[in-house]
C-alpha positions in Angstrom: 0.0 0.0 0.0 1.0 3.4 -0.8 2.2 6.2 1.8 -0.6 8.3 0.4 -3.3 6.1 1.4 -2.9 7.4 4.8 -6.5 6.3 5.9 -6.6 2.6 4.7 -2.8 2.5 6.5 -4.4 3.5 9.6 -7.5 2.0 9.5 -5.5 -1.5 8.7 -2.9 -0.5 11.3 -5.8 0.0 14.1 -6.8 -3.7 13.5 -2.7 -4.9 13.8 -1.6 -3.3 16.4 -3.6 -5.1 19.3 -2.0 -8.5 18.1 1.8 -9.5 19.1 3.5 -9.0 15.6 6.0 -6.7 13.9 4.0 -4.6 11.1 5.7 -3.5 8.3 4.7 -1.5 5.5 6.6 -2.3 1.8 8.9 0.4 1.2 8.8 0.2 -3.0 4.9 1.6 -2.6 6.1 4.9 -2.3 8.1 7.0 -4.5 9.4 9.0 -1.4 12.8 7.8 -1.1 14.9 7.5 2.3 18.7 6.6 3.3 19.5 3.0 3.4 19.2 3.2 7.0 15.8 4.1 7.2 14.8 0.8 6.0 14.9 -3.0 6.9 14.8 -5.9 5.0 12.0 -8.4 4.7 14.4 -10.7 2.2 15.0 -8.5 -0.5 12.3 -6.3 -0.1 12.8 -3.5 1.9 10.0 -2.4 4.5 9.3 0.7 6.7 9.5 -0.4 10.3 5.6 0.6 11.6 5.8 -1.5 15.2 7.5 -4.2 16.6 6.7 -6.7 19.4 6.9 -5.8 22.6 9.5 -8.5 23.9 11.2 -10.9 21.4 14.1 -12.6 20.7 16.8 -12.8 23.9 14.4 -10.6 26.0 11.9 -13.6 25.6 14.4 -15.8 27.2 15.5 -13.5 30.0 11.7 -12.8 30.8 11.5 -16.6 30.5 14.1 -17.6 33.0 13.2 -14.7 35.4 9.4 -16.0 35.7 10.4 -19.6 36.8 13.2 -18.2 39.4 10.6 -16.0 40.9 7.8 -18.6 41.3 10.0 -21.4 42.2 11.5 -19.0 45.1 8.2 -17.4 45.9 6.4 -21.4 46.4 8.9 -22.2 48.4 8.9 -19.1 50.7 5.4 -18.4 50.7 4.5 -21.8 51.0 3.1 -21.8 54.6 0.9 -19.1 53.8 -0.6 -20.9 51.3 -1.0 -24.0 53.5 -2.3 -21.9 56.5 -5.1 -20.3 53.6 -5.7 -23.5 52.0 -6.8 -24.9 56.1 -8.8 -21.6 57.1 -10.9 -21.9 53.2 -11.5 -25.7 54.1 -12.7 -25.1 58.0 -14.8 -22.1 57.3 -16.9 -23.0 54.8 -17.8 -26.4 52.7 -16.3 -26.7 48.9 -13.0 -27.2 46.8 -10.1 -25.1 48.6 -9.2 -23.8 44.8 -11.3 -22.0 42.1 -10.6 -22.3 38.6 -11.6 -19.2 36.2 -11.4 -18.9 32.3 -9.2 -15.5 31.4 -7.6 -14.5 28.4 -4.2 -15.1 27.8 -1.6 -13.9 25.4 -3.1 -12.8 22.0 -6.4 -13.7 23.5 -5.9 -17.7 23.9 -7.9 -18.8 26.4 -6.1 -20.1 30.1 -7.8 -21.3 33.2 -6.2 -19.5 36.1 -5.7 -20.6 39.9 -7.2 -18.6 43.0 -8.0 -19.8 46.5 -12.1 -20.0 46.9 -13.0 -17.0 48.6 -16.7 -17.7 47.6 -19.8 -19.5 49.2 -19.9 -22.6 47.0 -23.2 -22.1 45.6 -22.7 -18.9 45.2 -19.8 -18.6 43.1 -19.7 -17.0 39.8 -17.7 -18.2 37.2 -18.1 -16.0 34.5 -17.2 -12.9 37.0 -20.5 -11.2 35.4 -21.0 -9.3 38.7 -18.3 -7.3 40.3 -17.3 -8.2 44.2 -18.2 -5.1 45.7 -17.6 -4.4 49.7 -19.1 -6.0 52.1 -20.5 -8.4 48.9 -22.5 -11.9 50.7 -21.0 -13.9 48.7 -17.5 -13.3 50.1 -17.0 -15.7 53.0 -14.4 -13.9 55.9 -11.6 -15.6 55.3 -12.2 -15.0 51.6 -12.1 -11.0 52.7 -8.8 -11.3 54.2 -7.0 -13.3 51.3 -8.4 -11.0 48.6 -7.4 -7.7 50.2 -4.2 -9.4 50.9 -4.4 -11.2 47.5 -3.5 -14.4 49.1 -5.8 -16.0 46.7 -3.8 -15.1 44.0 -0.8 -17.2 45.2 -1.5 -20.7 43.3 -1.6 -18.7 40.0 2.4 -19.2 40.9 1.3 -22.9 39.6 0.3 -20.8 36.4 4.0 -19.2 36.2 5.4 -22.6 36.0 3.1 -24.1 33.1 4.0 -20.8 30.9 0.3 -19.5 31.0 1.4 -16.6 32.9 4.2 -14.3 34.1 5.2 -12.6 37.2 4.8 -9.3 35.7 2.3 -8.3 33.3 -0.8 -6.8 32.4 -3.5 -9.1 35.2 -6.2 -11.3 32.9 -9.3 -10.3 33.4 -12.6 -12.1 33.7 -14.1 -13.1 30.5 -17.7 -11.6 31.7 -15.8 -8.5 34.0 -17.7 -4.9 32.8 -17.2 -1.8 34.2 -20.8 0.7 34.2 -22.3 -2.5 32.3 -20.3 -2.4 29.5 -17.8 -5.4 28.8 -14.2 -4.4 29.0 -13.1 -4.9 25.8 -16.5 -2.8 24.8 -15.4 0.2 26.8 -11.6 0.7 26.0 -10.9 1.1 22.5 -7.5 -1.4 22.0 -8.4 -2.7 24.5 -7.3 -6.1 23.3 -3.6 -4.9 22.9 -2.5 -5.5 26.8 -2.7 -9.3 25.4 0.2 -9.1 23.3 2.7 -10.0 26.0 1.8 -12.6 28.4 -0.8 -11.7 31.5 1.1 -11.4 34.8 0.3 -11.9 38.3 1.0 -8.6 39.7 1.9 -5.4 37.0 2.4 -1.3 36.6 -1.1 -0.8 37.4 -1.6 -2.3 40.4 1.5 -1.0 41.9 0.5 2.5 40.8 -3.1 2.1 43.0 -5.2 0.5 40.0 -6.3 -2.9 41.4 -9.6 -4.4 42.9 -12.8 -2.7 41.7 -13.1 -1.5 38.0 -17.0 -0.2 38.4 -16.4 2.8 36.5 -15.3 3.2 32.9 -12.6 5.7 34.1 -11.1 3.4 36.1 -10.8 0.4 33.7 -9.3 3.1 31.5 -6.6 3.6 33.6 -6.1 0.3 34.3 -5.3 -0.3 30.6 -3.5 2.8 29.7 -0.9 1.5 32.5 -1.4 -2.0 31.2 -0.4 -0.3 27.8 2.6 1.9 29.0 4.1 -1.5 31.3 4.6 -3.1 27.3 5.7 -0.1 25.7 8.3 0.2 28.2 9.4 -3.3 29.4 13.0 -3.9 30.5 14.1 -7.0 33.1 14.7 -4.1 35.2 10.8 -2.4 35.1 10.1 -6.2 36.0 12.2 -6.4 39.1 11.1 -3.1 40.3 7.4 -4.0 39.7 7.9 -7.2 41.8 9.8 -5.2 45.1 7.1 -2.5 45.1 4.4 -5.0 45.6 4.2 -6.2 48.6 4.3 -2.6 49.6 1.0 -1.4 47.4 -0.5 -4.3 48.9 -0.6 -2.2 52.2 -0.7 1.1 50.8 -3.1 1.2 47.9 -5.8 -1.5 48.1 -8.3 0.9 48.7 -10.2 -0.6 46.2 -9.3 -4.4 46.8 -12.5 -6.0 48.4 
């Protein structure tokens, strides 16, 4: 395609740039003509460099081997909490210690995550159609306490390990999750682009106060924009920040985290 068709570009790169590719556009459509270094090489053909995805090559094995250090370290340090959580679910309340939810996953396969049941049985809900909301019934009391804490979200360190998830990352939402009754994905334009690296357990936004509760469109906003931000600006080293300053959000910003 030409440079001059600026709208069909942009109308074809709005559709591209939520998925984990590198877009190019074919340099010998235009009769503009730019130094050799401007250009890469798709073969022979040279190509205008449009976006690239957000980790690849080495990074993917440093990312890689960073996630399985970290979950391996954190199961074997947090594993009496777990234990003690896993007791206090089964004595307070009947039901499976574990709930099992369907997210989306990188470009938007879908994963079945790990939480601890914080849920009455029979009053679970799956599909996360309806938001937990303080004070919500359905919350037993030890479930209160892990998900403010988000205890519960421990055994997705099982998820780590099978390469579904990563330490760091945008978190996966529930397929059903809305925000003013409108479906995420429905009330963020791109919203679909925070799936083209892997979903993490804990990420920028939550450390910068944008966890728990997502009732408003504002707020789901937010939460992507820093979900969008985090891949545009991933380094090992954002990572390893992003994993120190959580514990300490966890007791200064979970306002929101019911």
């Amino acid at each position: 395609m030409p440079l001059s068709a600026e709208k069909r570009v942009l109308a074809m790169l709005t559709q591209l740039w939520v998925l984990p590719v590198d877009i190019r556009l074919s340099a010998h459509m235009s009769t503009l003509k730019f130094t050799s270094k401007a250009y890469s090489y798709v073969g022979d053909l040279a190509v205008l460099d449009m976006a690239d995805r957000p980790i690849s090559d080495w990074n993917l094995v440093f990312k890689w081997v960073f996630d399985k250090v970290v979950a391996i370290t954190a199961l074997i340090l947090l594993s009496p909490i777990m234990i003690a959580a896993a007791i206090a679910i089964k004595l307070e309340s009947p039901g499976p210690v574990f709930f099992r939810q369907n997210r989306h996953g990188f470009n938007n396969e879908l994963i079945k995550i790990f939480k601890f049941r914080s849920m009455r049985t029979d009053m679970t809900d799956e599909s996360a159609s309806k938001l937990v909301t303080k004070d919500d019934p359905r919350v037993t009391r030890v479930g209160k306490f892990i998900r403010r804490t988000s205890i519960d979200e421990l055994p997705q360190l099982f998820n780590v390990l099978k390469g579904e998830l990563s330490i760091v990352g945008p978190r996966p939402h529930a397929l059903q999750a809305k925000a003013a009754n409108q479906l995420y994905y429905e009330a963020v334009e791109g919203y679909f682009a925070r799936h083209r690296v892997k979903p993490g357990m804990t990420g920028w936004a939550q450390i910068n106060g944008w966890r728990g509760e997502t009732d408003t469109i504002d707020k789901i906003m937010q939460r992507v924009n820093h979900d969008l931000y985090y891949i545009e600006h991933w380094s090992i080293l954002l990572d390893m920040y992003i994993v120190v300053m959580t514990p300490l959000s966890l007791v200064s910003k979970n306002e929101n985290a019911y």
